[in-house]
N, C-alpha and C positions, 0 to 999 in steps of 0.2 A: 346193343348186342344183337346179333343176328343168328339165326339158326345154323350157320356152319359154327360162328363162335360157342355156343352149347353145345353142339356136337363134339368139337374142341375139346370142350371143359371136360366135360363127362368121360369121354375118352382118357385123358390124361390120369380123372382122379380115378375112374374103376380098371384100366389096364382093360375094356375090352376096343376091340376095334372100330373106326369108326363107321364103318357099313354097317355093322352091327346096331351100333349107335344111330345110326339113321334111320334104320328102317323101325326102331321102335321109335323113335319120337314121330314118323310120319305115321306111324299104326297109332298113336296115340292120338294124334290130331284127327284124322281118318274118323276115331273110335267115339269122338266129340262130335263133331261132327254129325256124324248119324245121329246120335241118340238126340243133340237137338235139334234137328233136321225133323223125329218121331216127336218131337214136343215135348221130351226127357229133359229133364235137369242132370246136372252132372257135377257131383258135388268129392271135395279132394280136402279132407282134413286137414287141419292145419296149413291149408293154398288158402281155397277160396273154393267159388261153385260161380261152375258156367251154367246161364239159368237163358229160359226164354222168353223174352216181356212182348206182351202184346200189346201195338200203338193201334190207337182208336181211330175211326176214320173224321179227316180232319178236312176244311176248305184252304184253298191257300190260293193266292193272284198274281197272276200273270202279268207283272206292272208295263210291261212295254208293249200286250195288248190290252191291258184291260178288261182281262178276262178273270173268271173263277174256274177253278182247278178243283177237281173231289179228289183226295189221295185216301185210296181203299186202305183200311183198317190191313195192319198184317204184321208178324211176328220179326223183331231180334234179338240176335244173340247179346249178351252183357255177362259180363262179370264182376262177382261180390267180392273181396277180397276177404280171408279168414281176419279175424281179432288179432291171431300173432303175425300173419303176414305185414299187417298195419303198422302195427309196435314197431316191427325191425324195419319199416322204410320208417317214419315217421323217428323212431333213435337215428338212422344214419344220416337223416336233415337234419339234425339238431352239430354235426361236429363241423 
């Protein structure tokens, strides 16, 4: 499913328009964004929470030179899924 097919959806089931509908789902992403951008968690009851993990700095080789590589420790985005989010995918693999 693709962001036009949500915008789709959401449109059909609230009757609002979908420019309407777009510009809040991009304000929303936008709104994510920043705050974990600021090093914010961003947490959505019953979704999940978009969080920011920090990877430690690691050596890694460059097999076709033979080299070592230091890749600097730095932040990504991840997401937890909520306990009922889990349930309803986790039921609709089961049919």
């Amino acid at each position: 499913m693709t962001k036009a097919d949500i915008v789709n959806e959401i449109s059909k089931e609230t009757g609002i328009d979908k420019i309407t509908v777009l510009k809040s789902i991009e304000s929303m992403m936008d709104q994510i964004k920043i705050s974990l951008a600021k090093g914010e968690n961003v947490y959505m009851r019953g979704f999940g929470s978009f969080i920011v993990k920090r990877r430690a700095e690691k050596t890694a080789r460059n097999i076709s030179k033979n080299t070592a590589l230091i890749i600097p420790a730095h932040n990504i985005p991840a997401f937890k899924p909520a306990k009922t989010f889990m349930s309803v995918v986790k039921a609709s693999d089961a049919k």
